[in-house]
N, CA, C and O atoms as a GROMACS GRO file, in nm:
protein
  256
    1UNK      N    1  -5.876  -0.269   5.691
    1UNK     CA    2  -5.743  -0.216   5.712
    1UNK      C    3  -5.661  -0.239   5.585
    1UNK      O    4  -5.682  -0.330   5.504
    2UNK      N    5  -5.578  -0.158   5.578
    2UNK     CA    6  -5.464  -0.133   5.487
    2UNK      C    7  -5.289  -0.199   5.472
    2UNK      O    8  -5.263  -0.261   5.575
    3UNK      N    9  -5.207  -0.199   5.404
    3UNK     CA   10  -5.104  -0.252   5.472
    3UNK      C   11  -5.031  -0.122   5.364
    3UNK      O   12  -5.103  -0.047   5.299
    4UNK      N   13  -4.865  -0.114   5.362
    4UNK     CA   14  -4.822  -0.022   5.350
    4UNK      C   15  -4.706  -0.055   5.340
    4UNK      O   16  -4.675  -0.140   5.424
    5UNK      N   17  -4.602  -0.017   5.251
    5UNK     CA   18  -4.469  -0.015   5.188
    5UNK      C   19  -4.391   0.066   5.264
    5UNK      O   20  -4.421   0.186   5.264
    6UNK      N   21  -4.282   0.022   5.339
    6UNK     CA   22  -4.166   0.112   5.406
    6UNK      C   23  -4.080   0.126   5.316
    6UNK      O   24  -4.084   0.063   5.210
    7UNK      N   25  -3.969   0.229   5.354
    7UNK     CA   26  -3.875   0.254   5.254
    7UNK      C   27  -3.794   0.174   5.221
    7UNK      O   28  -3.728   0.184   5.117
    8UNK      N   29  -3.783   0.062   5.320
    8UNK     CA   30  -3.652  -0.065   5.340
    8UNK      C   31  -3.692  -0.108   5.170
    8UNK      O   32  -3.606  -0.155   5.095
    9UNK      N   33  -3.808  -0.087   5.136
    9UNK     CA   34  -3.843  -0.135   4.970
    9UNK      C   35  -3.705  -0.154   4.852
    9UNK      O   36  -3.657  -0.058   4.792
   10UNK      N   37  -3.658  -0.295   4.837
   10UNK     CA   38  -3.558  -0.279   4.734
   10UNK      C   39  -3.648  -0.299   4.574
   10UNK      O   40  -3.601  -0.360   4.478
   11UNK      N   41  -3.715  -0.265   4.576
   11UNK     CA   42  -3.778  -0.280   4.429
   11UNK      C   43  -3.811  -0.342   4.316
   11UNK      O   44  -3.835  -0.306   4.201
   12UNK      N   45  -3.807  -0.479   4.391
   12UNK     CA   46  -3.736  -0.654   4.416
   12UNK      C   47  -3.913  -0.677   4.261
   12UNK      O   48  -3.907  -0.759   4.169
   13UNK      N   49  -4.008  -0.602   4.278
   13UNK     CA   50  -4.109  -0.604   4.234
   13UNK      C   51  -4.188  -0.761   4.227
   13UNK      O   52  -4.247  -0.817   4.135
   14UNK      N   53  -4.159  -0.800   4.364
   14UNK     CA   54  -4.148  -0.944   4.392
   14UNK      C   55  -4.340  -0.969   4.439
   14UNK      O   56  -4.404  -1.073   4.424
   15UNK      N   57  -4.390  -0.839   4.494
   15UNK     CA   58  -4.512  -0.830   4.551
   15UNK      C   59  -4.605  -0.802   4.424
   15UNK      O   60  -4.703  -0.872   4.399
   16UNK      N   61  -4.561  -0.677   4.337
   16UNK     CA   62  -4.681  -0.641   4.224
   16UNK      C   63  -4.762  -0.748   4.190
   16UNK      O   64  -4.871  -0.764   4.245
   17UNK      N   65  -4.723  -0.814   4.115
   17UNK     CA   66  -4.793  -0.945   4.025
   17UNK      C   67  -4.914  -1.025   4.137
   17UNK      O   68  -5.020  -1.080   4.108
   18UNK      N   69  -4.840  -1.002   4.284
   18UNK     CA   70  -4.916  -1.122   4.355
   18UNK      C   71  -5.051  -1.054   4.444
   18UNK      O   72  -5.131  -1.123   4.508
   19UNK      N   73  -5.057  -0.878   4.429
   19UNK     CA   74  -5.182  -0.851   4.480
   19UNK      C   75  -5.278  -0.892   4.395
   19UNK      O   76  -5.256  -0.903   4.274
   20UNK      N   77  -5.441  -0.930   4.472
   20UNK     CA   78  -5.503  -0.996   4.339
   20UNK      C   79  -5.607  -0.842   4.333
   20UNK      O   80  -5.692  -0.824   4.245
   21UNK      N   81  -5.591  -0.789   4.394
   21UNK     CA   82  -5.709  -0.633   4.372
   21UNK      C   83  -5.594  -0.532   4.324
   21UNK      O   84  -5.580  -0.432   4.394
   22UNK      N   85  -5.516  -0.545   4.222
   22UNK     CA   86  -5.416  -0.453   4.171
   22UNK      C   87  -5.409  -0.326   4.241
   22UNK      O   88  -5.435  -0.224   4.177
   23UNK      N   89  -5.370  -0.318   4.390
   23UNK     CA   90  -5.353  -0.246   4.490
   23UNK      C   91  -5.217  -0.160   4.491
   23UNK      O   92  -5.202  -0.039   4.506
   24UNK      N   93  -5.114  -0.273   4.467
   24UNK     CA   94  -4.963  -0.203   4.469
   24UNK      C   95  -4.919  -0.188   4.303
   24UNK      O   96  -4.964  -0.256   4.211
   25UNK      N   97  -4.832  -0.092   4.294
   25UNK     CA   98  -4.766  -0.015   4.229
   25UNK      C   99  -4.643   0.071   4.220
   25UNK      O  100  -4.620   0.156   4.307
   26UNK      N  101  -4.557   0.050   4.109
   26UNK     CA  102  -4.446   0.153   4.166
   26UNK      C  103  -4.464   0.286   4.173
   26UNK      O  104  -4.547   0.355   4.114
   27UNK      N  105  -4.373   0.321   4.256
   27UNK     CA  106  -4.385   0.445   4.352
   27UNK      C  107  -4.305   0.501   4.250
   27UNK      O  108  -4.269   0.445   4.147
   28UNK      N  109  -4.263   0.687   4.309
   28UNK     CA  110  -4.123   0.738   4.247
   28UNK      C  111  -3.994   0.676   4.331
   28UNK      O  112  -3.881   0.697   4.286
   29UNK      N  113  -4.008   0.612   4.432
   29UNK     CA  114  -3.897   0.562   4.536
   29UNK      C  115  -3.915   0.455   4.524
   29UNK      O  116  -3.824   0.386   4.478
   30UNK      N  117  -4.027   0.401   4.558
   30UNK     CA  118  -4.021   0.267   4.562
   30UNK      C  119  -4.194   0.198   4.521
   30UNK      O  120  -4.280   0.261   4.459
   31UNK      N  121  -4.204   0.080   4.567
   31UNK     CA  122  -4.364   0.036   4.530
   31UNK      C  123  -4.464   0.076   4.684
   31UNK      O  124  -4.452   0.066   4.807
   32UNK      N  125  -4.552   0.121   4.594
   32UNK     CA  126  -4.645   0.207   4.696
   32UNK      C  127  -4.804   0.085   4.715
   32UNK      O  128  -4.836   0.014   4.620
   33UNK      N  129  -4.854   0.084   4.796
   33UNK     CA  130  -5.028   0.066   4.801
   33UNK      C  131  -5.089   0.129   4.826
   33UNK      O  132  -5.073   0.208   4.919
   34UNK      N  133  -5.194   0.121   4.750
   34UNK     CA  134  -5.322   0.233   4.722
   34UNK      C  135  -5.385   0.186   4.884
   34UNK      O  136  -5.374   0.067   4.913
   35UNK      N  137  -5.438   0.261   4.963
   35UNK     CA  138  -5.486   0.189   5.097
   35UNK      C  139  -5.668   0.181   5.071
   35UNK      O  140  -5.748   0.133   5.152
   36UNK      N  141  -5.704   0.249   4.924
   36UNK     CA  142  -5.841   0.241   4.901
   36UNK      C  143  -5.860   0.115   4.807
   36UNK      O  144  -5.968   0.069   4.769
   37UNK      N  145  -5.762   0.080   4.784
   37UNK     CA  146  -5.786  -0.101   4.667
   37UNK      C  147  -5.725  -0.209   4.760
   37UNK      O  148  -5.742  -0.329   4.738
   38UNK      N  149  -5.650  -0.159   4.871
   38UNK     CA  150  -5.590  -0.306   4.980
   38UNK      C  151  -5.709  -0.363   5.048
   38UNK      O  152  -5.800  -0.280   5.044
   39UNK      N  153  -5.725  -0.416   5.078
   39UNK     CA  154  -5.770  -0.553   5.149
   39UNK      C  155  -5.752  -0.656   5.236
   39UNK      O  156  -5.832  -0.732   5.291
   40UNK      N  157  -5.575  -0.641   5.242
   40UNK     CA  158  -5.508  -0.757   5.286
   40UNK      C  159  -5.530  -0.891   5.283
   40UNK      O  160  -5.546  -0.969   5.377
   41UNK      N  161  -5.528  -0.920   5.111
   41UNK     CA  162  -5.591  -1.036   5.088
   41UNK      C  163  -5.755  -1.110   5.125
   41UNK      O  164  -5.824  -1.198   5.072
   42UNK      N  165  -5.769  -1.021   5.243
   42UNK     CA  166  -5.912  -1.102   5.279
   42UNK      C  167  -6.024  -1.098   5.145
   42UNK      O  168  -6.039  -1.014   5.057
   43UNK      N  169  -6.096  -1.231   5.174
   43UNK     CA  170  -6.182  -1.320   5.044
   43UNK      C  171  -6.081  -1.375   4.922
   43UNK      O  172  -6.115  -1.461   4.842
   44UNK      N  173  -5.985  -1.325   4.924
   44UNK     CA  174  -5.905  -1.400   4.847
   44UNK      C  175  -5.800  -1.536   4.842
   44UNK      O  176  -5.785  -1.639   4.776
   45UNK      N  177  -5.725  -1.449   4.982
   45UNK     CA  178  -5.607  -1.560   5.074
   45UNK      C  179  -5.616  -1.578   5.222
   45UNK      O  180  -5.690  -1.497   5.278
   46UNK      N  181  -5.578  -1.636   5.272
   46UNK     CA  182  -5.605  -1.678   5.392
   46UNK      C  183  -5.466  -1.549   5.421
   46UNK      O  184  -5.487  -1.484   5.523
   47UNK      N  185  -5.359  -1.515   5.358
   47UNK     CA  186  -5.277  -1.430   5.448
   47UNK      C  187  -5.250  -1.287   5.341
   47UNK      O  188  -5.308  -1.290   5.232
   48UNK      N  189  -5.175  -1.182   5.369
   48UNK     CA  190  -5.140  -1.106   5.261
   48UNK      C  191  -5.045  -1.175   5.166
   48UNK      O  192  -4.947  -1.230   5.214
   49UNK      N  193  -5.067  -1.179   5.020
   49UNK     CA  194  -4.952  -1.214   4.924
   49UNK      C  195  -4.860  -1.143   4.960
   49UNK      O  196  -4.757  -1.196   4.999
   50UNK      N  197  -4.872  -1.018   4.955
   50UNK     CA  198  -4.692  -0.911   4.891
   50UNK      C  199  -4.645  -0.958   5.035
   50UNK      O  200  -4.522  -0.956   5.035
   51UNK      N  201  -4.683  -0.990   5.132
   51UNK     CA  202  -4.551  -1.008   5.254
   51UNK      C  203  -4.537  -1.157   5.263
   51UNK      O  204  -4.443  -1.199   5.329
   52UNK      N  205  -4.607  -1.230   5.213
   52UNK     CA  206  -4.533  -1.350   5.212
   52UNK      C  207  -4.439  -1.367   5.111
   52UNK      O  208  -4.357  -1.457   5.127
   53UNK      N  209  -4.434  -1.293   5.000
   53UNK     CA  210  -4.310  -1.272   4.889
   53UNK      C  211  -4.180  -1.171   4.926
   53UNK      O  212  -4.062  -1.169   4.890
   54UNK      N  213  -4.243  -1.110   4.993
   54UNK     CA  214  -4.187  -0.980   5.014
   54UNK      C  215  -4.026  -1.028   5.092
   54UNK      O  216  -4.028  -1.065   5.209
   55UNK      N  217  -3.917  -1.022   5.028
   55UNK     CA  218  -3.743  -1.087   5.068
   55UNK      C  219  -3.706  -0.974   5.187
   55UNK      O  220  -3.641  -1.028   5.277
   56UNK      N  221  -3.729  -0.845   5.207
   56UNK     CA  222  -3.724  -0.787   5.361
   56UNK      C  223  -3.817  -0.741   5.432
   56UNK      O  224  -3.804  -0.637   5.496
   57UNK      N  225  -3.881  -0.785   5.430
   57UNK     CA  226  -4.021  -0.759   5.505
   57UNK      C  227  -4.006  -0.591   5.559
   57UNK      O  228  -3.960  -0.538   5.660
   58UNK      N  229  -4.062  -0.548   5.451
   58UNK     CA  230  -4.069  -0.423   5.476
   58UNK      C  231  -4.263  -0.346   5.455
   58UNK      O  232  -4.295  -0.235   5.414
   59UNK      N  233  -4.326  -0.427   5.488
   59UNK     CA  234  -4.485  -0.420   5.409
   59UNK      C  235  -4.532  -0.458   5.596
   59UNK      O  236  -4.482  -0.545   5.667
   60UNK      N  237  -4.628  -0.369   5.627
   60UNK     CA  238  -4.664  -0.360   5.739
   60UNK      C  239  -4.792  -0.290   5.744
   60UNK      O  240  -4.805  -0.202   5.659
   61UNK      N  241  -4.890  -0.309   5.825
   61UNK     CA  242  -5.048  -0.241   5.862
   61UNK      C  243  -5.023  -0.116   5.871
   61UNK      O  244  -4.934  -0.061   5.936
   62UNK      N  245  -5.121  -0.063   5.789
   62UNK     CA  246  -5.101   0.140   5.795
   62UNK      C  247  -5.150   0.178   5.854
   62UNK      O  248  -5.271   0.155   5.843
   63UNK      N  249  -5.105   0.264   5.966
   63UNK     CA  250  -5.111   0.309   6.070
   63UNK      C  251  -5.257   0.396   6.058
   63UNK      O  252  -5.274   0.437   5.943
   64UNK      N  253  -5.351   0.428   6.138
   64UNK     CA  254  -5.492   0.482   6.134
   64UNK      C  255  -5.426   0.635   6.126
   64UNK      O  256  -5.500   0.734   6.120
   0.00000   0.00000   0.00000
């Protein structure tokens, strides 16, 4: 599974640095994830980085 950037995104670029499979990226609106490089941390972290950084939790599982 995937996780996914809502628009609430302030552009805080607080998540980039902390995916470790260089997944997220800025968007034209805001920062986007690739849902073919996410992972949700698994083998890396025990949780996702960008939402434990993430100041409005706006980063959520992408919908099937």
């Amino acid at each position: 599974m995937a996780l996914k950037i809502t628009d609430e995104c302030i552009n805080c670029a607080a998540c980039e640095p902390e995916c470790p499979t260089q997944a997220i990226t800025e968007g034209p609106e805001y920062f986007v994830i690739d849902p073919d490089k996410c992972v949700e941390c698994v083998g890396h972290f025990d949780e996702p980085q960008c939402k434990t950084v993430c100041p409005v939790e706006c980063i959520f599982p992408l919908e099937g």
